[in-house]
Chimera marker file (.cmm) of the C-alpha trace (Angstrom):
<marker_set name="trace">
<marker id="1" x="-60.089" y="85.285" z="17.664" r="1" g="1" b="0" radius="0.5"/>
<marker id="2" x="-61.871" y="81.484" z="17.743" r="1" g="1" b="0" radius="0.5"/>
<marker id="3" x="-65.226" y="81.286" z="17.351" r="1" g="1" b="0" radius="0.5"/>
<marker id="4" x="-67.339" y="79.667" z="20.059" r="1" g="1" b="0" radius="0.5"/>
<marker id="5" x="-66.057" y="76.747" z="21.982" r="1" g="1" b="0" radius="0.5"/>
<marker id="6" x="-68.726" y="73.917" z="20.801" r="1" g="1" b="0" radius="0.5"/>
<marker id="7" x="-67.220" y="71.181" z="22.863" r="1" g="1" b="0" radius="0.5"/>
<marker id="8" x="-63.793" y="69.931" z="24.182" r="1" g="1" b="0" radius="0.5"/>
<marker id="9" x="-61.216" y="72.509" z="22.584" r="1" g="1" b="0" radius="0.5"/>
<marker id="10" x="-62.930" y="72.343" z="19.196" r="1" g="1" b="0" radius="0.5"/>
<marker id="11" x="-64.189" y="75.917" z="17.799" r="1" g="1" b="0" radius="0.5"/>
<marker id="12" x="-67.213" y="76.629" z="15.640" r="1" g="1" b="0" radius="0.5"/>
<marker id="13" x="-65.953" y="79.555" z="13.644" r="1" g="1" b="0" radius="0.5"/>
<marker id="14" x="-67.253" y="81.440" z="10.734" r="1" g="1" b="0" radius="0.5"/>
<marker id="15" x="-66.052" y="83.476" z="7.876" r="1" g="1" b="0" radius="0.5"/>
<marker id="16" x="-64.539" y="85.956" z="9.505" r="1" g="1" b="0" radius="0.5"/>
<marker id="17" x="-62.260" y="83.986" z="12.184" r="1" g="1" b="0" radius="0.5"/>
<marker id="18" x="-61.231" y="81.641" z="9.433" r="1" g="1" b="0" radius="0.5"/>
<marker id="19" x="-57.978" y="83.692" z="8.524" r="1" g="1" b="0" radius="0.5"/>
<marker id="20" x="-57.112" y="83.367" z="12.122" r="1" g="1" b="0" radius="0.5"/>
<marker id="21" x="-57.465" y="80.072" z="12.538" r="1" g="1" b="0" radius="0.5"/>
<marker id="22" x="-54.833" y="79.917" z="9.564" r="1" g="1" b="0" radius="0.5"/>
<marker id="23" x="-52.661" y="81.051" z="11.500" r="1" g="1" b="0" radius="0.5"/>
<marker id="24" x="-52.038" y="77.940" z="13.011" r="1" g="1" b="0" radius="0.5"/>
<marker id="25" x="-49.295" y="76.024" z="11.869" r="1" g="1" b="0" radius="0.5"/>
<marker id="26" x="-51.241" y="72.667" z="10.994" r="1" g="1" b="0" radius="0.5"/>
<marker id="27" x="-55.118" y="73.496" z="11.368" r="1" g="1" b="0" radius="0.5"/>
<marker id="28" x="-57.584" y="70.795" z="10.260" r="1" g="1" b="0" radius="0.5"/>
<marker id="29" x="-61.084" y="72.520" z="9.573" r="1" g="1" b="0" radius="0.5"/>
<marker id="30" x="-64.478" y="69.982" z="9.597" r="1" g="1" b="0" radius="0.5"/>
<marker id="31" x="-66.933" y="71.341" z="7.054" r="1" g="1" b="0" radius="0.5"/>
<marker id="32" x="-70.498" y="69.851" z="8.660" r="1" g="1" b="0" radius="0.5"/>
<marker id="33" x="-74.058" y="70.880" z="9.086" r="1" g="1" b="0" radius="0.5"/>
<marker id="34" x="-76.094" y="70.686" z="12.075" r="1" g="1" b="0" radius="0.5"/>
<marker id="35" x="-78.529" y="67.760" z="10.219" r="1" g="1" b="0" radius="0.5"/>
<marker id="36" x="-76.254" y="65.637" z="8.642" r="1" g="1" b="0" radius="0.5"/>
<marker id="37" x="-75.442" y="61.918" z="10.382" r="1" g="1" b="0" radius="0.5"/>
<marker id="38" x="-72.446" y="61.407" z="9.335" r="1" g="1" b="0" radius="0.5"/>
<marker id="39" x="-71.189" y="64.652" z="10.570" r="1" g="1" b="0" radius="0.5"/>
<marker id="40" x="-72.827" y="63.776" z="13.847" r="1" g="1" b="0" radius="0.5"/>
<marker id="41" x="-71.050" y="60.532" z="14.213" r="1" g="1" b="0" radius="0.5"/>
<marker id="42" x="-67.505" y="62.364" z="12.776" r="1" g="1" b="0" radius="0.5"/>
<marker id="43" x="-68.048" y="65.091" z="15.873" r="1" g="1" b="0" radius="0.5"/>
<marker id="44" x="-66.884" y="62.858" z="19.023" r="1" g="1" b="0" radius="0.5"/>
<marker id="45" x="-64.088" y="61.183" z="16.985" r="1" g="1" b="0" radius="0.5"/>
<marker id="46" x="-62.691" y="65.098" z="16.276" r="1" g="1" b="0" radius="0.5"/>
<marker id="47" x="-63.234" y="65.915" z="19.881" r="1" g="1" b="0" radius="0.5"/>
<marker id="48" x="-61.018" y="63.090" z="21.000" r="1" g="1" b="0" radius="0.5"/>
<marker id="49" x="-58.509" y="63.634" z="18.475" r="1" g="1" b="0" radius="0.5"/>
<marker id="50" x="-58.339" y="67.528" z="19.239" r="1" g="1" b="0" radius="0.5"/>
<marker id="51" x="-57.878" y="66.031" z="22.951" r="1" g="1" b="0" radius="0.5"/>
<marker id="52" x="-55.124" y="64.016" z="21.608" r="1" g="1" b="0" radius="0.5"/>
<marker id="53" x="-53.341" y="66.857" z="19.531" r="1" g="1" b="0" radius="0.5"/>
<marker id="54" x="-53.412" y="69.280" z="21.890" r="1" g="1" b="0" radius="0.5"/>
<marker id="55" x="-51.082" y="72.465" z="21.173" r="1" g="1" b="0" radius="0.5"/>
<marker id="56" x="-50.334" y="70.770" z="17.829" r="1" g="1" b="0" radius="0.5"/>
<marker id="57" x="-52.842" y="70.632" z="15.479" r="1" g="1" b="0" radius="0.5"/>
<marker id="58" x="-55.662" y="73.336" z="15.895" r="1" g="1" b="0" radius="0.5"/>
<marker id="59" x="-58.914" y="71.933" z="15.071" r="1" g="1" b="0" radius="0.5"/>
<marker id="60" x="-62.298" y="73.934" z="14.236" r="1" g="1" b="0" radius="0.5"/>
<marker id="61" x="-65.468" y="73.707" z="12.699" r="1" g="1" b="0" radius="0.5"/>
<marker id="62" x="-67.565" y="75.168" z="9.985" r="1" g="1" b="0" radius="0.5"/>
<marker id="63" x="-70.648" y="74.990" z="9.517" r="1" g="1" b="0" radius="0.5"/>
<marker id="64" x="-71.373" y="74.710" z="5.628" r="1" g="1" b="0" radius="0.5"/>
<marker id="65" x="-75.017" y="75.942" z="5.768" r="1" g="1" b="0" radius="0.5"/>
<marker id="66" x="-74.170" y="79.219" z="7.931" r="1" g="1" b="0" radius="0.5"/>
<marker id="67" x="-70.923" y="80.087" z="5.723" r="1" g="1" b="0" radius="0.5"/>
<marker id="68" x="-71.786" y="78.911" z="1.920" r="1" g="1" b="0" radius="0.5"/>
<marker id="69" x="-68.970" y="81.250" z="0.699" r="1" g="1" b="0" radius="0.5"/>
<marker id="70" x="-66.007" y="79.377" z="2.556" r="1" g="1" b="0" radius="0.5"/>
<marker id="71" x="-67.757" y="75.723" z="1.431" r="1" g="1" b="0" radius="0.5"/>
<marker id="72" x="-67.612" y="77.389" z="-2.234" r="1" g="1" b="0" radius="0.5"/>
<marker id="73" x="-64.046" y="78.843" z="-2.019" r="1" g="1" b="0" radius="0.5"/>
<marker id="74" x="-62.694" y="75.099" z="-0.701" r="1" g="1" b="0" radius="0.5"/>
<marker id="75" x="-65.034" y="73.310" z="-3.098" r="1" g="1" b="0" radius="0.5"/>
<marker id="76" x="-67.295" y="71.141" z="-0.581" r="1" g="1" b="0" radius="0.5"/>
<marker id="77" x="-69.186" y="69.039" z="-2.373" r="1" g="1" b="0" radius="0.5"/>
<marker id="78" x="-70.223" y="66.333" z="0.755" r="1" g="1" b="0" radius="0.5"/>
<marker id="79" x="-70.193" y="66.828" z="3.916" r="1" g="1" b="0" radius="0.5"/>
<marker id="80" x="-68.559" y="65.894" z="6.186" r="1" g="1" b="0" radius="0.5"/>
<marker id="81" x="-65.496" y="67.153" z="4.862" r="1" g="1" b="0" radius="0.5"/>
<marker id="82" x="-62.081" y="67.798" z="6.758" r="1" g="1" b="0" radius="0.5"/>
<marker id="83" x="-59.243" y="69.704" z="5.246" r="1" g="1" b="0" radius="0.5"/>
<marker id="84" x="-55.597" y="69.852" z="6.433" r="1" g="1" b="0" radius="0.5"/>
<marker id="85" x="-54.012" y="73.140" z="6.110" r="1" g="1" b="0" radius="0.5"/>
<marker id="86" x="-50.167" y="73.706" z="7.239" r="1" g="1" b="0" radius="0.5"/>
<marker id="87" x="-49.169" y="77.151" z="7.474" r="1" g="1" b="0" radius="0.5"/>
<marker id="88" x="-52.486" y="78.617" z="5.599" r="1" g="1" b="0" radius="0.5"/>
<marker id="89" x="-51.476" y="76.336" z="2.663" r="1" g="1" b="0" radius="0.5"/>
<marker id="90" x="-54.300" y="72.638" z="2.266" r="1" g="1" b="0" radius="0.5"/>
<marker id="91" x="-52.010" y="69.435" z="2.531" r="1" g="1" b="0" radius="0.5"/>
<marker id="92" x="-54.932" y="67.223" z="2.481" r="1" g="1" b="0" radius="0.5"/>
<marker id="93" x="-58.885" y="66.787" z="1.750" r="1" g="1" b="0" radius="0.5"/>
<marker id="94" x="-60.549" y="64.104" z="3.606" r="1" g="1" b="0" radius="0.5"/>
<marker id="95" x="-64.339" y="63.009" z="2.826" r="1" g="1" b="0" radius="0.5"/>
<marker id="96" x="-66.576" y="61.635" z="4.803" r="1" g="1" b="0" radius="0.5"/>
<marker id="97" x="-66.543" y="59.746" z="8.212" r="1" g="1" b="0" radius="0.5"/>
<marker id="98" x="-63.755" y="57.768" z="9.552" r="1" g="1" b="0" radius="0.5"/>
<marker id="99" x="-62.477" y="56.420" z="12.170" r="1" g="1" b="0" radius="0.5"/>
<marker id="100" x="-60.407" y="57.471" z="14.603" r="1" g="1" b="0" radius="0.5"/>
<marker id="101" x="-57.258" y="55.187" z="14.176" r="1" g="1" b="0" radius="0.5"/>
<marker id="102" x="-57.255" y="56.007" z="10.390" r="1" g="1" b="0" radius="0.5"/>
<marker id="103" x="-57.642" y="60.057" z="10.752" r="1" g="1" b="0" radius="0.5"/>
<marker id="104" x="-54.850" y="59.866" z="13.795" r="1" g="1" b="0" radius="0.5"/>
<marker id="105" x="-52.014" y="58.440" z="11.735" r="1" g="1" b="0" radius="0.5"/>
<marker id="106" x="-52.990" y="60.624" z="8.437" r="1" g="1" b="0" radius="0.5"/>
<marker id="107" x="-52.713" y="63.813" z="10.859" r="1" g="1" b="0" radius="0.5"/>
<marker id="108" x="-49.468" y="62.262" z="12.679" r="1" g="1" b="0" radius="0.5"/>
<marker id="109" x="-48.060" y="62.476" z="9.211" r="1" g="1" b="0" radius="0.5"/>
<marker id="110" x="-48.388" y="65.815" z="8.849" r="1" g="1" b="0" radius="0.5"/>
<marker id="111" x="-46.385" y="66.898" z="12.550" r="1" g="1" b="0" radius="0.5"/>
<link id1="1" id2="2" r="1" g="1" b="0" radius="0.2"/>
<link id1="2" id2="3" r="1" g="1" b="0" radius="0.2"/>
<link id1="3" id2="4" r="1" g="1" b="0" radius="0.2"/>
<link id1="4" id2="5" r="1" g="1" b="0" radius="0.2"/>
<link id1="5" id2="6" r="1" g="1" b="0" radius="0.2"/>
<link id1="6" id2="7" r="1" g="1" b="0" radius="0.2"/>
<link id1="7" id2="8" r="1" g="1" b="0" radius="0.2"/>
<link id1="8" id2="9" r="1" g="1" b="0" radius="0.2"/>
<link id1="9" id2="10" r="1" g="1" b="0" radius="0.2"/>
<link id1="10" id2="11" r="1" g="1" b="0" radius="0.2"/>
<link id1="11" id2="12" r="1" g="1" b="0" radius="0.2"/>
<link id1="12" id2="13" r="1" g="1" b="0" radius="0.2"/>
<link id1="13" id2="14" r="1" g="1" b="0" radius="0.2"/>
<link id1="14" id2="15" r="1" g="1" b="0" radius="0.2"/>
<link id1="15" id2="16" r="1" g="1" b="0" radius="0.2"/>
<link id1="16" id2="17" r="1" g="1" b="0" radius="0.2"/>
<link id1="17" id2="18" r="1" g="1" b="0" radius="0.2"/>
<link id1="18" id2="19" r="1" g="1" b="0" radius="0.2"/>
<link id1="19" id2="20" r="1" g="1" b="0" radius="0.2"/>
<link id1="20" id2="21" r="1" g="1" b="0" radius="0.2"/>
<link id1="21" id2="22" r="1" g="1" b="0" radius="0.2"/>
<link id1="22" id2="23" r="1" g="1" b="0" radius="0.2"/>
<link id1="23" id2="24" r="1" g="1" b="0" radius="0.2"/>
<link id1="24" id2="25" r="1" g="1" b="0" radius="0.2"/>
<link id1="25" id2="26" r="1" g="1" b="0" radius="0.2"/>
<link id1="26" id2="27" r="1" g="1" b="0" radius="0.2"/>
<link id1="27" id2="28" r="1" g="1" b="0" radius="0.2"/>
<link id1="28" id2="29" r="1" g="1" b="0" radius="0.2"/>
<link id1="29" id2="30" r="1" g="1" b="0" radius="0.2"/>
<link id1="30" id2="31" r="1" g="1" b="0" radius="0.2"/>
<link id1="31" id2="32" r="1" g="1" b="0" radius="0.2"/>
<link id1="32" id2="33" r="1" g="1" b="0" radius="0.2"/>
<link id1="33" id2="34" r="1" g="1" b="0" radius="0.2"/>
<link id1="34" id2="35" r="1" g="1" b="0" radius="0.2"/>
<link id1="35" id2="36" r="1" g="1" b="0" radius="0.2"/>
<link id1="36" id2="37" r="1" g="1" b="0" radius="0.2"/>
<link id1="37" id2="38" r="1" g="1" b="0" radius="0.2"/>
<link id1="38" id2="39" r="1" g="1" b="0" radius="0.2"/>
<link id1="39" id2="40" r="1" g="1" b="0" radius="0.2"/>
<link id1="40" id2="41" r="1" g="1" b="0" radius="0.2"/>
<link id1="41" id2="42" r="1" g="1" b="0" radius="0.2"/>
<link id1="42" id2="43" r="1" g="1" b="0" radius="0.2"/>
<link id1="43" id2="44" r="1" g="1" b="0" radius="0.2"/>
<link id1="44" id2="45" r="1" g="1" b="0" radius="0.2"/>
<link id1="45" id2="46" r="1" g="1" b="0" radius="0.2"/>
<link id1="46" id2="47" r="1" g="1" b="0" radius="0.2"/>
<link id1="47" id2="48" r="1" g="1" b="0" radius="0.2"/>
<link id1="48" id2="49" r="1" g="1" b="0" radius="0.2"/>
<link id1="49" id2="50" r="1" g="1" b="0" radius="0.2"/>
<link id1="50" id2="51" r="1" g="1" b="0" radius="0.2"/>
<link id1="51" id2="52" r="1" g="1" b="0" radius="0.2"/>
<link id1="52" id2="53" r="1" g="1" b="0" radius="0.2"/>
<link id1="53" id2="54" r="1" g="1" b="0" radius="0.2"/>
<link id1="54" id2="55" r="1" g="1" b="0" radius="0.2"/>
<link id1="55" id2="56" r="1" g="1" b="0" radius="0.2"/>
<link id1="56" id2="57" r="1" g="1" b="0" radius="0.2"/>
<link id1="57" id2="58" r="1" g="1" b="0" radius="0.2"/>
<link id1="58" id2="59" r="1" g="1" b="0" radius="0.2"/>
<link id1="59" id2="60" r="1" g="1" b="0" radius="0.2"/>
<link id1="60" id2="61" r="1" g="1" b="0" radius="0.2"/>
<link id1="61" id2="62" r="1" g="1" b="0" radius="0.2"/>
<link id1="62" id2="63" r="1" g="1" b="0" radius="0.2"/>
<link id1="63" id2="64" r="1" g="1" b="0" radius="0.2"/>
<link id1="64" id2="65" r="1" g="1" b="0" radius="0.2"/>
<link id1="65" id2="66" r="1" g="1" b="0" radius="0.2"/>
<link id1="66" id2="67" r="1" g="1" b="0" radius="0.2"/>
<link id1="67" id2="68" r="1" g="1" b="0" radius="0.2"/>
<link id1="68" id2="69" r="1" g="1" b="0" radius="0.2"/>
<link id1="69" id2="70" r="1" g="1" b="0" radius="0.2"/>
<link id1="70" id2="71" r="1" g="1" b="0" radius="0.2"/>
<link id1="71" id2="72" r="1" g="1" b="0" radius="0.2"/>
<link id1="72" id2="73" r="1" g="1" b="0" radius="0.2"/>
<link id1="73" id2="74" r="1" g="1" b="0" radius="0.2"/>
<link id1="74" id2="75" r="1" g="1" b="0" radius="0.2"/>
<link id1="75" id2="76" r="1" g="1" b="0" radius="0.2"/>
<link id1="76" id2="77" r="1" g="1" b="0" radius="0.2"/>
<link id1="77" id2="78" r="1" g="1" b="0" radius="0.2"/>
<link id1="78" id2="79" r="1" g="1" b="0" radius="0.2"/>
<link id1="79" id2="80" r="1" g="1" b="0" radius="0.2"/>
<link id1="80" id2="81" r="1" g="1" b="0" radius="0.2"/>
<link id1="81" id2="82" r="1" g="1" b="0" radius="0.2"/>
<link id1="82" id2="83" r="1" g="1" b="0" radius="0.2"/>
<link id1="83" id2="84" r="1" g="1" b="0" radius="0.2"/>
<link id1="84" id2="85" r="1" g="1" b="0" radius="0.2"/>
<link id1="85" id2="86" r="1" g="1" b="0" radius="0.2"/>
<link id1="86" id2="87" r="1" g="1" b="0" radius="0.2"/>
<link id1="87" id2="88" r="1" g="1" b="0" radius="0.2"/>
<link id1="88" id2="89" r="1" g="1" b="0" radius="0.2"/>
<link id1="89" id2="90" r="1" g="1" b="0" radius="0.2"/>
<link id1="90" id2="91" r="1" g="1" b="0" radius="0.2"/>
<link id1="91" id2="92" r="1" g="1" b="0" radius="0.2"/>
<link id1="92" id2="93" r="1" g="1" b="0" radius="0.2"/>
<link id1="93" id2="94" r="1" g="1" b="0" radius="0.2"/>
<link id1="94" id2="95" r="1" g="1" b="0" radius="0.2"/>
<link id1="95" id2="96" r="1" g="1" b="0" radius="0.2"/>
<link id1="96" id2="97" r="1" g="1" b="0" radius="0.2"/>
<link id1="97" id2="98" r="1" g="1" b="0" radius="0.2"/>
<link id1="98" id2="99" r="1" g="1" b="0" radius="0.2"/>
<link id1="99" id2="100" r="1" g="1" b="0" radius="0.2"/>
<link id1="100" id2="101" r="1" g="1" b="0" radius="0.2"/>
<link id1="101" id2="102" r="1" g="1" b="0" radius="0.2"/>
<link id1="102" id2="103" r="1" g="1" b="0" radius="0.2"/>
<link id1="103" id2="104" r="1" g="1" b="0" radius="0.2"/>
<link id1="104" id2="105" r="1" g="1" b="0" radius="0.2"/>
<link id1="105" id2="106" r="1" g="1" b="0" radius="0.2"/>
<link id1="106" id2="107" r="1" g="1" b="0" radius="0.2"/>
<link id1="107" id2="108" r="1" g="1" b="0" radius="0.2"/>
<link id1="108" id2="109" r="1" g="1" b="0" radius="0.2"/>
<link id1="109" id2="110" r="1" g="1" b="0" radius="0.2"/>
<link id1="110" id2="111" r="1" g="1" b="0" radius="0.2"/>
</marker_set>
């Protein structure tokens, strides 16, 4: 099941929804917290790229604060932090906030 639709087809989920979001084929999840800037200036870029990616790439949220044991488990050190997984398995780590051209063609690469 996804977790609660935050905005424009990108789910907040916790814990216990994160194995079903692996079942995806290419998922990218964005570790954030409610108070941190550049996870608030990250969100809009995700929204338009989940927008973009549409019914290939499954995009969620978690929030690091709410689910400590997930940020432990994929070793999140700074936030925000967005990892790639294809078919349950992490093909990349990305740190921090970027723009929208650069995060496109590193998830195009991954199709």
């Amino acid at each position: 099941m996804a977790g609660k639709n935050i905005n424009n087809g990108v789910d907040e989920i916790s814990g216990n929804q994160f194995e079903s979001c692996m079942s995806h084929p290419l998922c990218v999840i964005d570790f954030f917290t409610e108070w941190c800037m550049p996870c608030l200036i990250l969100a809009p870029v995700i929204e338009e790229l989940a927008d973009k990616f549409r019914g290939k790439i499954h995009f969620a949220k978690i929030n690091v604060e709410e689910n400590q044991e997930l940020a432990q488990k994929f070793g999140i050190m700074s936030i925000p932090t967005l990892i790639v997984f294809k078919k349950g398995e992490i093909i990349e780590k990305i740190t921090g906030s970027l723009p929208v051209e650069i995060l496109e063609e590193k998830f195009k690469k991954h199709l």
